[in-house]
LOVO-885813 format. One record per residue (C-alpha): x, y, z; residue in one letter. Coordinates in steps of 0.001 Angstrom, whole numbers, plus 524288, in hexadecimal, padded with zeros to 5 digits. Example, Ala and Ser with C-alpha at 12.3 -4.5 7.8 and 13.67 -1.06 7.14 Angstrom:
// LOVO-885813
8300C7EE6C81E78a 835667FBDC81BE4s 
// end
This chain:
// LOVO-885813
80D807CF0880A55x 8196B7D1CB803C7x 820BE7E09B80774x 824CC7E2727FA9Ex 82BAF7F0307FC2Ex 830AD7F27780927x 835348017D8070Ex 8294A8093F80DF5x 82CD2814BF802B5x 82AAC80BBF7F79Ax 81F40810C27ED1Ax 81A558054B7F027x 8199B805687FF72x 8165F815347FDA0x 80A16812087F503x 805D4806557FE37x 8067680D8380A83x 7FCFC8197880302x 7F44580E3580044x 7F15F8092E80D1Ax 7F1FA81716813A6x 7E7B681E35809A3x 7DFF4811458066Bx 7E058806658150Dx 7E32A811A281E00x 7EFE980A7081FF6x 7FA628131682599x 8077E80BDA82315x 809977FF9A81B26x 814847FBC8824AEx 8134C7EFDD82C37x 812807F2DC83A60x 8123F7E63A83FC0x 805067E79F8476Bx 7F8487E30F843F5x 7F2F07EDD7847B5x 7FB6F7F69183F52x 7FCFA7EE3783370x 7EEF27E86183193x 7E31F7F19F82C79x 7D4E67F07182AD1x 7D2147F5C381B43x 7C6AA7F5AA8146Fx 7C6BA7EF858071Dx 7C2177FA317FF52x 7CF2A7FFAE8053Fx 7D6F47F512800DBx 7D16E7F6217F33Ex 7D454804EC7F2B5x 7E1BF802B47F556x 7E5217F73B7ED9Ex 7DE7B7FFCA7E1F0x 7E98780B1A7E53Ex 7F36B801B87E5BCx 7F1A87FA357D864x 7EE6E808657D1BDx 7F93B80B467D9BAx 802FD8028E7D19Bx 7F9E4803F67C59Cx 80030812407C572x 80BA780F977C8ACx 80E358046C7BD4Dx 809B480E017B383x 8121E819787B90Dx 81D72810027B979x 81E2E813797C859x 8230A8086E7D18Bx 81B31805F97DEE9x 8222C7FA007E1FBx 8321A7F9547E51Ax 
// end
């Protein structure tokens, strides 16, 4: 996987890390270097939830003209 923004504050890094807090129960999206800390168990119907945010997400933003991505 390709880090494609590697400032934490981005809109982009901001939005992600909402995702997998309020939809995988995922408290940081920073690597940690542990299996144990950077490895989860999540349901698909989690998964789907999430991705759905994400492309309505950027469905939003495209028609506000807001940018997610640097």
């Amino acid at each position: 996987m390709t880090n494609h923004s590697n400032n934490s504050n981005s809109p982009l890094n901001i939005l992600l890390n909402k995702l997998a807090i309020e939809y995988l129960e995922i408290e940081t999206m920073e690597i940690r270097n542990s299996d144990r800390l950077d490895f989860y168990d999540v349901s698909v119907w989690s998964v789907k939830s999430a991705l759905e945010a994400a492309y309505y997400a950027g469905k939003a933003s495209s028609t506000s003209g807001a940018r997610l991505a640097d």
